[in-house]
N, C-alpha and C positions, 0 to 999 in steps of 0.2 A: 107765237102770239103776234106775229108780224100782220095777219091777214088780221088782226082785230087793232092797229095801228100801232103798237108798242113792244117797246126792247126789254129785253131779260137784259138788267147792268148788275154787275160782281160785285157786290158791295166789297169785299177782299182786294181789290185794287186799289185800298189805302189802306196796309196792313202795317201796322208797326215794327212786325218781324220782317216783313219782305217790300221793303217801301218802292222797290222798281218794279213791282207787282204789274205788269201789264198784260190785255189780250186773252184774258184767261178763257172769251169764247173759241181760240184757236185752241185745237187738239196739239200742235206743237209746244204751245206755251202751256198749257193747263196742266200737261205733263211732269211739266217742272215742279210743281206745288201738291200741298195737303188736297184730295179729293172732297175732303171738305168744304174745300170750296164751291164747289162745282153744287151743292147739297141746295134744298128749297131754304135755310137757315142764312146762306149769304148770298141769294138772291133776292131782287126785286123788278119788279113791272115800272115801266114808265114811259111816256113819251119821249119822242124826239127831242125836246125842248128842256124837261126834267136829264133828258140823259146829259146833254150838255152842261146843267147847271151843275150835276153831280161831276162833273171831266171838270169845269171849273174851278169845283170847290177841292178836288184831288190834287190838279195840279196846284193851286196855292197853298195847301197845307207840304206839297212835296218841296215847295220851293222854301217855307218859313219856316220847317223841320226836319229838311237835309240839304236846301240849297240848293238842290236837283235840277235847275234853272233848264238847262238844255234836254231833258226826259220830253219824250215826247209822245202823248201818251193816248195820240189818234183826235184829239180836239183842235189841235191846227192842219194837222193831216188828210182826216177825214169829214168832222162834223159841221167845221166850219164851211167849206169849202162847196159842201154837198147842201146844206142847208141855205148857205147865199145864191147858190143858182137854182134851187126849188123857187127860195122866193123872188128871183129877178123873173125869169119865166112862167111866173103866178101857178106855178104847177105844170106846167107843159109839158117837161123833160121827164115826170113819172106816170105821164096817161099812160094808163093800160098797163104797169108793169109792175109788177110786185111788190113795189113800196109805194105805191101811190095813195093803199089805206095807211100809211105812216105819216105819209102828205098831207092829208084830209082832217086827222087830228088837229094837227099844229099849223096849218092854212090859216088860220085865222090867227095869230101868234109872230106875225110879221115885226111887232114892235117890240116884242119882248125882245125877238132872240137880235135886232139890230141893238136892241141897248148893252146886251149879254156881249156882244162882238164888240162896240167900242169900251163897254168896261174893260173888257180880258184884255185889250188892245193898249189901254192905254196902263193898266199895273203892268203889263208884261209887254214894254212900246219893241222890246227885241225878240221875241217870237216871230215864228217865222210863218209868212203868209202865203196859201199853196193856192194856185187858179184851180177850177173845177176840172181843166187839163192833166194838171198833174196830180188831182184827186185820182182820176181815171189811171193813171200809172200806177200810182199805190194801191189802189183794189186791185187791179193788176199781180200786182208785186206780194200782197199781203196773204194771196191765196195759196 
């Protein structure tokens, strides 16, 4: 669903039984779990921007119902990181490349997701903050 701008997110990565639930699009980690997860019953469609708010709301319910404070669970990693250099280079860095219909969605959503970034930022002031640099090491790494 990537060429139509949007992400399949696990709704199972804030499971009550398995609260460090992460990654479940990785075949390493999916492994790990009930393949019921992986089923149309705990997926959902959304944008770039809904994906975030959902990694948001994951991680504050991980932190107010087990404290999990240091889990990291690809929203400081990855979507932060990748979404603030979309929007400083107005799109530039994904012409022509596979996520660029992902870009095109949420293009216009520049103020949402800066408000979304100083909210997370300022509940969670010790989160850790990754340059687009070393975004690129962890897709890297995550593969």
């Amino acid at each position: 669903m990537k060429s139509d701008g949007l992400f399949i997110h696990h709704i199972a990565e804030f499971h009550s039984d398995y609260p460090t639930i992460c990654s479940l699009s990785s075949t390493n980690e999916a492994l790990k779990y009930p393949f019921e997860f992986q089923t149309p019953k705990w997926l959902c469609y959304c944008n770039y921007i809904e994906h975030v708010i959902l990694h948001y709301l994951i991680h504050r319910l991980r932190v107010s119902n087990y404290g999990l404070i240091d889990l990291d669970d690809g929203i400081c990693r990855f979507q932060f990181p990748e979404l603030k250099m979309w929007y400083i280079t107005k799109g530039n860095i994904v012409k022509g490349k596979w996520n660029e219909p992902i870009y095109n969605v949420v293009k216009n959503d520049e103020k949402t997701f800066i408000e979304l970034y100083n909210m997370f930022y300022k509940e969670f002031p010790n989160a850790p903050k990754y340059s687009y640099n070393e975004f690129i090491v962890n897709q890297k790494h995550s593969k």
